[in-house]
C-alpha positions in Angstrom: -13.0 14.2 19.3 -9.8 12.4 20.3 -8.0 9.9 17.8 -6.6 6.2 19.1 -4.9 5.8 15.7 -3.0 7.9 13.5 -3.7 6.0 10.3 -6.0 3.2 9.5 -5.6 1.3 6.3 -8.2 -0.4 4.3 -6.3 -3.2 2.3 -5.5 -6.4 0.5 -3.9 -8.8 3.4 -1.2 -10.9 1.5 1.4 -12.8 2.5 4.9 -12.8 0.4 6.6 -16.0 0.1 10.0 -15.6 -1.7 12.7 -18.5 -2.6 15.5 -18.6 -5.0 15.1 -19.8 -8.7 16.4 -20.6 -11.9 15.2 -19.7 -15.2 14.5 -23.8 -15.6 12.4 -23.4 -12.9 11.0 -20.7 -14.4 9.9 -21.9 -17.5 9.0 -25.4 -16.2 6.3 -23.6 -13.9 5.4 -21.5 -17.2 6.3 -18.1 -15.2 7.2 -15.1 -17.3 10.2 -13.8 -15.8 10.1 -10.2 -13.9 6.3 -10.3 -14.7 3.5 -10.5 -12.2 0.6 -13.0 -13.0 -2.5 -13.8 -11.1 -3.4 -17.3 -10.1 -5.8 -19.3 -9.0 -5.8 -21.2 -5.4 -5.1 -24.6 -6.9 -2.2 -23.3 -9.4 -0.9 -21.4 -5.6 -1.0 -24.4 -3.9 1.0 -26.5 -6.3 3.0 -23.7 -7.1 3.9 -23.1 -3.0 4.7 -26.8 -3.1 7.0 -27.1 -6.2 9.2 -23.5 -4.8 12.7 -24.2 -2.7 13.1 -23.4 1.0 10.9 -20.4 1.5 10.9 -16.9 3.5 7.4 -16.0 4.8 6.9 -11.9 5.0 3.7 -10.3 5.1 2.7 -7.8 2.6 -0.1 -6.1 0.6 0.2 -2.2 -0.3 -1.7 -1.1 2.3 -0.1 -3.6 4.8 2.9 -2.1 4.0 2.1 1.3 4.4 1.3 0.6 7.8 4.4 -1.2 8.8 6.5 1.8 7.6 4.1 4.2 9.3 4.5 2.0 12.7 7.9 1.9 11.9 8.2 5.9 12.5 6.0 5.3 15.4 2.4 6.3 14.2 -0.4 4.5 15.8 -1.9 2.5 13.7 -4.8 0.0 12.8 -5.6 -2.5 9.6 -8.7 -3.6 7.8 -8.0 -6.5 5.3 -9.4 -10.3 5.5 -7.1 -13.3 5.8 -8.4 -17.1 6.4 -8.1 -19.8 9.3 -4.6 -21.1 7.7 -0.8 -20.9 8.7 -0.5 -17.7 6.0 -3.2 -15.9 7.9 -1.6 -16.4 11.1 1.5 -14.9 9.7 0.1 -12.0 8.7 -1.4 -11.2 12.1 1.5 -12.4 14.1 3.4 -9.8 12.1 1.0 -6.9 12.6 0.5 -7.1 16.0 4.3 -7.4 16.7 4.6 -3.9 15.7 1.7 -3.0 17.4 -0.4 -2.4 14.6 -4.2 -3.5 15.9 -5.9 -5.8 13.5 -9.2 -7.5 14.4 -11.0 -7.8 11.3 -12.9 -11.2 11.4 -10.7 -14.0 9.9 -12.4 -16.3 6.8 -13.8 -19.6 8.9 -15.6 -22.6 7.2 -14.8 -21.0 4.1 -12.3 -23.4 1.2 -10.7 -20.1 0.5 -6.7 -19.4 1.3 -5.3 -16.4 3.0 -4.1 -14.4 -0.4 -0.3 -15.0 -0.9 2.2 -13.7 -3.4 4.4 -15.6 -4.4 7.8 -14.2 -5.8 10.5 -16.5 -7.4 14.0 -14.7 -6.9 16.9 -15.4 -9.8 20.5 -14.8 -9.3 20.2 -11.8 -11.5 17.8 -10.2 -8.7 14.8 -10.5 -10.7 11.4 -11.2 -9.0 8.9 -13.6 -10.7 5.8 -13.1 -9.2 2.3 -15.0 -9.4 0.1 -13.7 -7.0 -3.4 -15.4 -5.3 -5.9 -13.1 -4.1 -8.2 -15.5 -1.5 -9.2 -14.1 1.1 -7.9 -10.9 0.4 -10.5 -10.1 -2.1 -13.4 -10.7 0.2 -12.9 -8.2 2.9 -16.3 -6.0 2.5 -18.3 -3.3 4.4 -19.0 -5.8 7.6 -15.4 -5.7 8.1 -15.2 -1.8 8.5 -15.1 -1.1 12.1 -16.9 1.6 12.6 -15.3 2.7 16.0 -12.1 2.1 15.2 -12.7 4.5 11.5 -13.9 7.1 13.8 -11.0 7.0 16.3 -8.6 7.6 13.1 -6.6 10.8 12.8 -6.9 9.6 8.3 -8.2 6.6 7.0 -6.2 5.3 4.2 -7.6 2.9 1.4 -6.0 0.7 -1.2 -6.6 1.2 -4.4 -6.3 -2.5 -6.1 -9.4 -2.9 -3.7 -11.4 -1.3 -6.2 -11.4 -4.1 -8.6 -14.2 -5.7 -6.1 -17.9 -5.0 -5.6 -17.4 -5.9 -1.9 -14.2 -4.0 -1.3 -16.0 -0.5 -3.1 -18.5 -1.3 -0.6 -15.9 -1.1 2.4 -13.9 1.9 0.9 -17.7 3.9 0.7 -18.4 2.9 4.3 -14.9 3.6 5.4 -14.9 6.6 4.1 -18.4 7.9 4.9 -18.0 7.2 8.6 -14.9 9.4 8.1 -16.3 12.2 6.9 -19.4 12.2 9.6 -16.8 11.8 12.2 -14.6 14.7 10.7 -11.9 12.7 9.8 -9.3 12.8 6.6 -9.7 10.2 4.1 -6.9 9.2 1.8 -6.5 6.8 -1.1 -3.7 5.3 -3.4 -4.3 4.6 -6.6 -2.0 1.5 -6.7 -1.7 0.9 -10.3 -2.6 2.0 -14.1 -4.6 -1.1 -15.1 -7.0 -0.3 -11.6 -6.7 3.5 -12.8 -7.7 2.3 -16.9 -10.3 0.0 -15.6 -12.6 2.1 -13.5 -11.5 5.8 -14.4 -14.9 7.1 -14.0 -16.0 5.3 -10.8 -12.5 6.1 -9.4 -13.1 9.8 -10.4 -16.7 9.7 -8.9 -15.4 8.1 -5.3 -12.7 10.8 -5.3 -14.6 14.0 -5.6 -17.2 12.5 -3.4 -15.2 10.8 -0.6 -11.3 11.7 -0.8 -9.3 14.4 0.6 -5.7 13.0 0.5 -4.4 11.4 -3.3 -1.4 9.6 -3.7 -0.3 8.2 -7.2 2.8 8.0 -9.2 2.6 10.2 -12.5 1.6 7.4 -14.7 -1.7 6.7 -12.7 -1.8 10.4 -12.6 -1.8 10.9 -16.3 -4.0 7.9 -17.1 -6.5 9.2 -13.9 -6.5 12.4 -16.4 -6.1 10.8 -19.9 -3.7 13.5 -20.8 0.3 13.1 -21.8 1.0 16.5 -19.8 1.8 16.0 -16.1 1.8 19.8 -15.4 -1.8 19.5 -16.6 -2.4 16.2 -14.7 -0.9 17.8 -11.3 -3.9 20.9 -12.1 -6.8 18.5 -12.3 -6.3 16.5 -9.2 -5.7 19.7 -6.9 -8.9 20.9 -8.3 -10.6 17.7 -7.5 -8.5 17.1 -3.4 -6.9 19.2 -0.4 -3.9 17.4 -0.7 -2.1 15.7 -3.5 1.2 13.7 -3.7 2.7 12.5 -6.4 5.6 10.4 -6.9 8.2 10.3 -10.1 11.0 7.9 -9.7 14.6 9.6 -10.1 12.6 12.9 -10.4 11.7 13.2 -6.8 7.8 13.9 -6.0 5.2 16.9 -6.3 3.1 17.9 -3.0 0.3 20.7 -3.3 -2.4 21.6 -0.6 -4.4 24.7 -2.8 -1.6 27.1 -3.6 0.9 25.6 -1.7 3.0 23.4 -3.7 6.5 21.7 -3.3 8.9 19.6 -5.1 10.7 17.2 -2.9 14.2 15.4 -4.9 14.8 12.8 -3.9 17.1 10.9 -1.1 20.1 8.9 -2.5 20.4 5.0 -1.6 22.8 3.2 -1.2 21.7 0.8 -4.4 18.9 0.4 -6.0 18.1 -3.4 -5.5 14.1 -3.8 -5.4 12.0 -0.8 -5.8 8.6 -2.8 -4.6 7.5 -0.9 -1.7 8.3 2.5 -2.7 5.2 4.4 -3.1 3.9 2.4 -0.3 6.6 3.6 2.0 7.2 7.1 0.7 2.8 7.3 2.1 3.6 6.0 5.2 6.2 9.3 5.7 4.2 11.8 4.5 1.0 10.9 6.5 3.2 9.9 9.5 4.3 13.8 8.9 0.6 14.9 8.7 -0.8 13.5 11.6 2.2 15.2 13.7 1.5 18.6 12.0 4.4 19.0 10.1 5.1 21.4 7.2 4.0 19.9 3.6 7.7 19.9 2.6 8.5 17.9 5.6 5.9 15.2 4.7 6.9 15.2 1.5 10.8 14.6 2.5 9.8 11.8 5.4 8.3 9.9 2.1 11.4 10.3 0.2 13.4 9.1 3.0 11.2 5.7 3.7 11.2 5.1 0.1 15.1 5.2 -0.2 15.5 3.2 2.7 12.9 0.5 1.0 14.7 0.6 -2.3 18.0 -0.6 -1.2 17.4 -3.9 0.1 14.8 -7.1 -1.2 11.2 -6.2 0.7 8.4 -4.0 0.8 9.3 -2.6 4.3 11.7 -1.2 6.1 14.7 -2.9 7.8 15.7 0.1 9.9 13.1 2.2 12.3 12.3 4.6 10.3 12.0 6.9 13.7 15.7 6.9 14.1 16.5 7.5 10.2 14.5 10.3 10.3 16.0 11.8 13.5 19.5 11.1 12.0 18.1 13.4 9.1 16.6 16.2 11.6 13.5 15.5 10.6 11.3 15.1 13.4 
């Protein structure tokens, strides 16, 4: 069967909304600096209100996955739920500039907000962030499209997602109209406290559903309860084809069976905001897996997006990716 998209993701649609702050402002709003907290809509509201002049950027994990696997010029579509508001027509607008199709059904007659986080920036380069879920947390199975799942080269899921009833439902259907359609399903586990929270459901949806695991090796090891990474590493390629796992300064780990490379990392030019990293350093290696390229290759695309993410404020890139990775002699 043909594909229409390389990757379709299955994620939480949020818009970013950074401004400049002091620690007055701060501790007036009862923020705890370099922290992430989640709020409700009325506390997001007054909150959006009270910040300085603001810069609108969408976001979400998934979201920017996508943008940095558009950005090496993948074809790609998006699954996530935003409302009938100005934040939700950010997010599309910025989607569909980069070509990215996203025609999941937006939140009408509903009080709920499109899901926004928003990060107060000090001079010291810390981000403060309190985050809003809305609409975000209510995309469900009726918003998997089923033609456009089976028209994807991998279907890609966002882990956080798993902290809903409805958005399990969509990651199950997602991924079972995948698998009939003889498609590769992949997911990210996104973070520890998702990983501590439903460590057996997670484990369960993997070996059932999953062919393509990306974590860092903190998710890894709490996935696994164990201390030992090397052990860690063993269970998940028991479990999946393919596993990639990230580890800060120390590179990353890719295995398919007995294939198995370590990929160091790329130097940036500073380290400034490492949000993004893991989300851009998927978008390389499954940009490099839909175009058939070597394991090590996919694993060194990933290492490139995530140092170009890393030395600049933003989850996505500010270069094309395509032309960084040329430059490299990479594709």
């Amino acid at each position: 069967m043909t594909t229409t998209y390389d990757i379709t993701a299955v994620g939480h649609a949020i818009v970013d909304v950074l401004a400049p702050a002091d620690d007055a402002f701060l501790k007036s709003h009862d923020l705890h600096k370099g922290a992430m907290t989640l709020i409700d809509q009325h506390r997001a509201v007054s909150l959006n209100d009270a910040m300085a002049d603001s810069e609108r950027a969408s976001g979400g994990s998934a979201g920017n996955t996508i943008a940095g696997a558009a950005s090496f010029g993948a074809k790609c579509a998006y699954i996530g739920k935003v409302a009938h508001d100005s934040l939700g027509e950010v997010f599309s607008r910025d989607l569909k500039k980069m070509g990215v199709t996203f025609n999941t059904q937006v939140l009408h007659d509903d009080p709920t907000h499109t899901g926004r986080c928003l990060i107060n920036v000090t001079p010291d380069g810390q981000r403060t962030m309190a985050t809003f879920l809305g609409a975000a947390a209510m995309v469900g199975p009726n918003d998997v499209d089923p033609e456009v799942v089976k028209a994807s080269q991998i279907v890609y899921l966002e882990g956080y997602l798993f902290d809903t009833p409805s958005g399990r439902e969509a990651f199950a259907r997602a991924a079972q109209i995948a698998r009939n359609n003889g498609r590769k399903t992949a997911i990210t586990l996104s973070d520890t406290f998702v990983v501590d929270r439903w460590r057996e459901d997670l484990l369960a949806f993997i070996s059932r559903h999953i062919d393509l695991v990306f974590a860092n090796e903190h998710e890894l090891m709490s996935l696994f309860q164990t201390d030992d990474f090397d052990k860690a590493f063993k269970y998940l390629r028991s479990k999946v084809e393919l596993g990639f796992v990230t580890r800060s300064e120390k590179g990353s780990v890719c295995a398919r069976q007995d294939e198995i490379h370590v990929i160091p990392t790329y130097p940036a030019a500073a380290v400034v905001d490492t949000t993004g990293a893991g989300d851009q350093y998927a978008a390389g290696v499954m940009f490099g897996l839909t175009r058939g390229l070597g394991l090590d290759v996919c694993g060194r695309l990933g290492s490139l997006a995530a140092s170009e993410v890393i030395d600049h404020y933003g989850p996505r890139p500010k270069v094309s990716l395509r032309e960084l990775a040329q430059k490299h002699g990479l594709i």
